[in-house]
ZAMARGU-4260 file (C-alpha; in steps of 0.2 Angstrom, whole numbers, plus 5000, padded with zeros to 4 digits):
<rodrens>
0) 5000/5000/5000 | 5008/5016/4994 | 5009/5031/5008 | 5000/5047/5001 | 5003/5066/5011
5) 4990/5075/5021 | 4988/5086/5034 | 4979/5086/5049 | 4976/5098/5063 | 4977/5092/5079
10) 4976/5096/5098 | 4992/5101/5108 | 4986/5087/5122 | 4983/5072/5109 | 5001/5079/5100
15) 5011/5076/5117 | 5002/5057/5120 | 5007/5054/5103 | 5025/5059/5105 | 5025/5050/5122
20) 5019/5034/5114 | 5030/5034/5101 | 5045/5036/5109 | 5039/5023/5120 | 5034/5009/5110
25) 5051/5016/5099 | 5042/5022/5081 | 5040/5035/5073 | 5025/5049/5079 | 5020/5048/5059
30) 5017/5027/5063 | 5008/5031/5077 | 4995/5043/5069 | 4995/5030/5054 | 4993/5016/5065
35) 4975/5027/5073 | 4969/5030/5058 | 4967/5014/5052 | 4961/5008/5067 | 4949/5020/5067
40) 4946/5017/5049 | 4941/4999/5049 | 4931/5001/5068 | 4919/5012/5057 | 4919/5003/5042
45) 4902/4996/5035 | 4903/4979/5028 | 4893/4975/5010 | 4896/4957/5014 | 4891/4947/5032
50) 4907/4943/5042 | 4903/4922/5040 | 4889/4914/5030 | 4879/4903/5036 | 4888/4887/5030
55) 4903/4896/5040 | 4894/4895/5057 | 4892/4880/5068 | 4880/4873/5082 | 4884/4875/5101
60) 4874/4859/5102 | 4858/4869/5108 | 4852/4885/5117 | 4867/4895/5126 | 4857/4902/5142
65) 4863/4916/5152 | 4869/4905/5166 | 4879/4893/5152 | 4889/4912/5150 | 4891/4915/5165
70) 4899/4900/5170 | 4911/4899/5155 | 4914/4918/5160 | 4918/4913/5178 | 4928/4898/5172
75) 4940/4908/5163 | 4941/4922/5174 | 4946/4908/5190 | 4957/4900/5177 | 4966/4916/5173
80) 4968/4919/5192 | 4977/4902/5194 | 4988/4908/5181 | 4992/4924/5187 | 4993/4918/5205
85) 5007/4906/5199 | 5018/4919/5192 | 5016/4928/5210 | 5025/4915/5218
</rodrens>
């Protein structure tokens, strides 16, 4: 993808995060306001097209109910603990 020049006015406040960032993460402020872009881009994009068809989707075997997401949410969240509290030691 060829880079094409624009200019944009932005606040002082935003202009110091981006120079904070990228001097942090070691790229260029130009990369940073790029990478924002795009990100902000694509986050806003309409799709013509669904994401999967319906030949690309499966079956959960069933109805997920609210308590099937909560467990599978707690589940996670305790294994993630176990995890992290591992690392602690």
């Amino acid at each position: 993808m060829g880079l094409k020049r624009t200019n944009v006015y932005a606040d002082e406040q935003d202009l110091a995060l981006i120079k904070e960032t990228a001097a942090r993460r070691g790229i260029s402020e130009a990369e940073i306001i790029r990478e924002g872009i795009h990100r902000i881009a694509l986050s806003t994009r309409v799709w013509d097209e669904p994401f999967v068809t319906d030949e690309e989707t499966f079956d959960l075997g069933g109805l997920i109910t609210r308590d099937d997401v909560r467990a599978a949410v707690t589940g996670g969240y305790e294994a993630r603990e176990r995890r992290n509290g591992d690392r602690a030691k």
